[in-house]
C-alpha positions in Angstrom: -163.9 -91.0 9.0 -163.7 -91.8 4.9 -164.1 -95.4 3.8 -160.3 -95.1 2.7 -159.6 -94.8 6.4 -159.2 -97.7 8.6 -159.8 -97.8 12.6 -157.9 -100.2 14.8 -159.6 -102.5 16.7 -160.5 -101.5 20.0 -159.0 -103.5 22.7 -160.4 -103.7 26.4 -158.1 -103.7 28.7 -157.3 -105.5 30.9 -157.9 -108.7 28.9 -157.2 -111.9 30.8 -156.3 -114.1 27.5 -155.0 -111.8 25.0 -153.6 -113.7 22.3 -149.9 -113.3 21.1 -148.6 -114.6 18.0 -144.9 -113.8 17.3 -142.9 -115.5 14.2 -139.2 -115.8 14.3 -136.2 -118.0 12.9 -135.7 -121.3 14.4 -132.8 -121.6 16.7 -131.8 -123.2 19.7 -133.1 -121.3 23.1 -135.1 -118.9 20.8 -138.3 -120.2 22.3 -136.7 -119.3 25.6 -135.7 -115.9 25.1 -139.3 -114.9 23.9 -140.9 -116.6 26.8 -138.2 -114.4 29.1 -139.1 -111.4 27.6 -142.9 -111.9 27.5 -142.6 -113.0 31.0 -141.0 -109.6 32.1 -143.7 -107.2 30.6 -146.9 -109.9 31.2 -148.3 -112.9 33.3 -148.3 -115.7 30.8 -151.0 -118.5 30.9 -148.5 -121.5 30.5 -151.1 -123.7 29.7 -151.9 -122.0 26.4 -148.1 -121.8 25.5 -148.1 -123.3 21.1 -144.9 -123.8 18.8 -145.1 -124.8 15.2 -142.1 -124.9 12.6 -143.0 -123.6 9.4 -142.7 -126.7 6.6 -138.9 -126.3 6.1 -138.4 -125.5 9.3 -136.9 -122.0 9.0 -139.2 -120.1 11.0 -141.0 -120.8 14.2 -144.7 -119.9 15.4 -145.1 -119.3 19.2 -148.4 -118.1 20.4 -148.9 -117.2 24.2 -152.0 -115.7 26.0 -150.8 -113.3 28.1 -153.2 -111.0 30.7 -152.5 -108.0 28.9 -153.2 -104.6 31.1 -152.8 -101.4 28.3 -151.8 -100.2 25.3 -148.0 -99.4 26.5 -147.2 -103.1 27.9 -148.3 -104.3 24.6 -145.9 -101.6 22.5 -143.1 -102.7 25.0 -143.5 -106.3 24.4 -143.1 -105.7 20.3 -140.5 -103.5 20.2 -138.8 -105.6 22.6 -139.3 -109.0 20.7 -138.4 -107.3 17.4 -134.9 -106.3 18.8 -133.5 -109.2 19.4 -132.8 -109.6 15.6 -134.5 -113.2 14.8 -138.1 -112.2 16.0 -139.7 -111.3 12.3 -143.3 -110.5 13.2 -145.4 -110.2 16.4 -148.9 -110.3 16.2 
């Protein structure tokens, strides 16, 4: 490997309270649907379940811990999330 080149973290699976962080607009039920799609590809601690609004109130932070279980459920859960249309980011 080169310095210019840049390795991935490496992610042990499974890992009980991996965090999710996935920014889209604010809308009514939004929160929902994310949850509902989350919920079919993970076990979600809904203890550890955090909205915030960005300062105008535009976008909306939710960040779940989910028990994630490979590298495939996590792919799934992006490209999900990311085609509804109003999910911007999932991190």
């Amino acid at each position: 490997m080169t310095d210019t080149e840049v390795k991935a973290p490496k992610i042990e699976f499974p890992n009980v309270d991996y965090p999710v962080k996935v920014i889209s607009d604010t809308g009514v039920g939004n929160k929902d649907k994310i949850i509902e799609i989350v919920r079919k590809h993970a076990t979600i601690n809904d203890n550890r379940v955090d909205e915030r609004q960005s300062t105008n109130g535009k976008y909306t932070t939710i960040q779940l811990h989910i028990v994630a279980t490979d590298q495939d459920q996590l792919y799934n859960i992006n490209s999900e999330l990311r085609a509804t249309g109003f999910v911007h980011m999932v991190l």
